[in-house]
N, C-alpha and C positions, 0 to 999 in steps of 0.2 A: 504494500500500500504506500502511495507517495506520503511523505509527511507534510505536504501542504493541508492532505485533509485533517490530520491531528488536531489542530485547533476546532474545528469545527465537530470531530467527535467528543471533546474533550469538554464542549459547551452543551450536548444533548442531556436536559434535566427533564424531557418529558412525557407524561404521561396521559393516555386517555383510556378510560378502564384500564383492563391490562397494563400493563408495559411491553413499550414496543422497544423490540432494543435495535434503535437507527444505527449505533453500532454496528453489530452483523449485517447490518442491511448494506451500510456502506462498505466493510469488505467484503458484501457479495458484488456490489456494483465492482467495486475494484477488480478484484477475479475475476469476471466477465469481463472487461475490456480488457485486462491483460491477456488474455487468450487471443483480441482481436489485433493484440501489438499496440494498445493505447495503454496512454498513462493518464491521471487525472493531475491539473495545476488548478488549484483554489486562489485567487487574489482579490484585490480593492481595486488597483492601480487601473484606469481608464487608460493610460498611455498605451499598454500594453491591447487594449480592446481595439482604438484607432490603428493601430499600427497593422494589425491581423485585420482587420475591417481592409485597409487600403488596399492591401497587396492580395484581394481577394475579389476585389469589384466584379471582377466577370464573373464568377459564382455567386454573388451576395450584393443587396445593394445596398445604397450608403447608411449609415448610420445616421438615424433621427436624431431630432432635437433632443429628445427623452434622455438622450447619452451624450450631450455635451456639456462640459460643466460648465463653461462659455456663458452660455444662457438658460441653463437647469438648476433645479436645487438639488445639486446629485454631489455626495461624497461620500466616501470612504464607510463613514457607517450606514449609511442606506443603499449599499451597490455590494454587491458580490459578481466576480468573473469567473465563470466557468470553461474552461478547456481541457480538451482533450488532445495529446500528442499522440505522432508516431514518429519515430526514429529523432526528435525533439523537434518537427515540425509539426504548428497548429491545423487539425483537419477539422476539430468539432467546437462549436463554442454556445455557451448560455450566458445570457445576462437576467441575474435577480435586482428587481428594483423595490426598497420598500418605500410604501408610502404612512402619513399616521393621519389619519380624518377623523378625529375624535368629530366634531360636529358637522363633518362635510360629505357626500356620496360620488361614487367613482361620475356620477352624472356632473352634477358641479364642477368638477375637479376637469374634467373632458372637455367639457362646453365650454368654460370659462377660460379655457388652455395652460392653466395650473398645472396640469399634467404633466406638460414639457417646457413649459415656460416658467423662468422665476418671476418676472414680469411681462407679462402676457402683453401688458396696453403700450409696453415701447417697445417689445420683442417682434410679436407676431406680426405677418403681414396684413396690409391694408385688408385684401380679400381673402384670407385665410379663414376657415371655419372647423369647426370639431363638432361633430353633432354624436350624441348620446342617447339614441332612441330605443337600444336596447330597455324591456322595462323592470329588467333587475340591475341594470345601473344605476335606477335609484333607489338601491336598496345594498349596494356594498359598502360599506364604510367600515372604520375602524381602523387597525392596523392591516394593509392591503400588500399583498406581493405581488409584482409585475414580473413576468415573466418572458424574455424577448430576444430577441439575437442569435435565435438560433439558427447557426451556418454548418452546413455541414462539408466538409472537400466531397466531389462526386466523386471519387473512387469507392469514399467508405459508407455510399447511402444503400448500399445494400447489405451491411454486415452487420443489422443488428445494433447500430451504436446511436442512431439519432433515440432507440427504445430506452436505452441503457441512460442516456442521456435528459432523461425525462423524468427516467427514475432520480439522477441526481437532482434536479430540480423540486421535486417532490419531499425528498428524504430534509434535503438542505433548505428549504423552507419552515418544514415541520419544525427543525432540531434549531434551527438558528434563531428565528425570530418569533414562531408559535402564532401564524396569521389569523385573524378572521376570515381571512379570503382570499387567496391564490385566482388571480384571473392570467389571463392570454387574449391574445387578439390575432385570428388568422383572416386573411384576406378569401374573402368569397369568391365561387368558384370551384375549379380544377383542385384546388391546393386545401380545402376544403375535406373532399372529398382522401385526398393523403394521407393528410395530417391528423385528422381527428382520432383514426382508429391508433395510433401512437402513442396519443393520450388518451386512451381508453374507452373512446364516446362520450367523454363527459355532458354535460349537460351545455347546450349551446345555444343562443340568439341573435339573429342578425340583427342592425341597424346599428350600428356604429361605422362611422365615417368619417375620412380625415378629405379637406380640401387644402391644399397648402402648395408652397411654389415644390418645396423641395421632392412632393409626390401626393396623388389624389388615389384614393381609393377606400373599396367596402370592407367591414371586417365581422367576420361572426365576434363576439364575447364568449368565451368559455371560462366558468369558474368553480371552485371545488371550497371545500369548507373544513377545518380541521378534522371534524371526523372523517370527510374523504380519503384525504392526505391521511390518516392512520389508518384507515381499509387497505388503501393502497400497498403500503407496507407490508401488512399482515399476510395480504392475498400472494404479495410474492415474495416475501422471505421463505427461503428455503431452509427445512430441518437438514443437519450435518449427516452430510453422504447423500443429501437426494439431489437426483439430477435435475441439471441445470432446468428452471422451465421459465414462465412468462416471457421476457426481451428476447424468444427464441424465434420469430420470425422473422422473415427478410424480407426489411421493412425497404419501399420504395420511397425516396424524399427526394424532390428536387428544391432549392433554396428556396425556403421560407419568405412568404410574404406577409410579415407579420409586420408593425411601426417598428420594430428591432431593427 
């Protein structure tokens, strides 16, 4: 197991009935990708995001607003970077984002462009629009985790690792921050129809929409709720000596259309 994930097993205090232990979960993930010649690297550092973002364009497109600190209210403790290596080149990558809405709803926060903007009224463009028509967008609040960026290099989108990859985003949400609500945003459509069964069919609604210079597009909302996120676990933690199962299909992904 790389020791980047150490700190963040080293932080797992919890529980929902049972005890889930994220622990074995995470060196199941680990084990699994090492079979596939992946390793996992955990950080904060955004430099390292842009840099794997650039040199990537043809397979992945630019990085949003959401992930510039430029004009976001994004640091170090509300971002986690996720990547996957092989031979120490980046092929798979995830961005956790949290948000904290004690009095506000992922609708507000959308519409208003709070989302990716620290100031929306000198930041955004004249004609730029966010609309939030999803009708459980105004119903997530609290502490929220964004889920985004996820690239995969084409060689490895059919070996099982954008599953595995998913799984980290689940496990490290649960154990890190203890969300009210894990959402994503995939763009409707083709990608749609990919992506969902990755994440398990979660529960989905369309009408979310971004208008803006840097790209216009539709996106379902998918979101999941603590107890989700510790099914999830449960379902595919494997007891010691049984074979590998769940992230065993050969998952088709072409780059993600998600605001990531």
């Amino acid at each position: 197991m790389s020791e980047a994930l150490r700190p963040f097993l080293d932080a797992v205090e919890i529980n929902y009935g049972p005890k889930i232990e994220i622990g074995r979960f995470f060196l199941q993930l680990s084990e699994s990708a090492r079979r596939l010649g992946i390793s996992w690297r955990l950080g904060r550092d955004l430099t390292r995001l842009v840099e794997v973002n650039r040199k990537n364009l043809d397979t992945w497109e630019p990085l949003s607003p959401i992930y510039d600190p430029a004009i976001s209210d994004i640091n170090p403790g509300n971002i986690i970077y996720v990547e996957g290596q092989a031979d120490g080149e980046p092929v798979v990558t995830l961005i956790l984002r949290r948000y904290d809405w004690p009095t506000s709803t992922l609708r507000e926060e959308w519409e208003s462009g709070r989302f990716a903007y620290r100031d929306p009224a000198t930041q955004m463009s004249p004609n730029e629009r966010w609309t939030a028509a999803a009708p459980i967008a105004a119903d997530i609040a609290g502490r929220v985790v964004f889920a985004g960026g996820l690239w995969c290099h084409p060689h490895y989108r059919r070996k099982r690792l954008p599953g595995l990859t998913i799984g980290m985003m689940r496990s490290i949400s649960l154990a890190t921050w203890g969300p009210d609500f894990t959402i994503g945003m995939v763009e409707r459509g083709a990608l749609t129809r990919v992506l969902l069964p990755l994440y398990g069919h979660p529960v989905v609604q369309p009408g979310m929409r971004i208008v803006s210079p840097w790209r216009t597009f539709d996106c379902n909302l998918i979101w999941e709720t603590p107890e989700d996120l510790a099914r999830y676990v449960r379902s595919n933690l494997q007891t010691p000596h049984e074979p590998e199962q769940g992230h065993g299909t050969d998952e088709r992904v072409r780059h993600t259309g998600s605001p990531g």
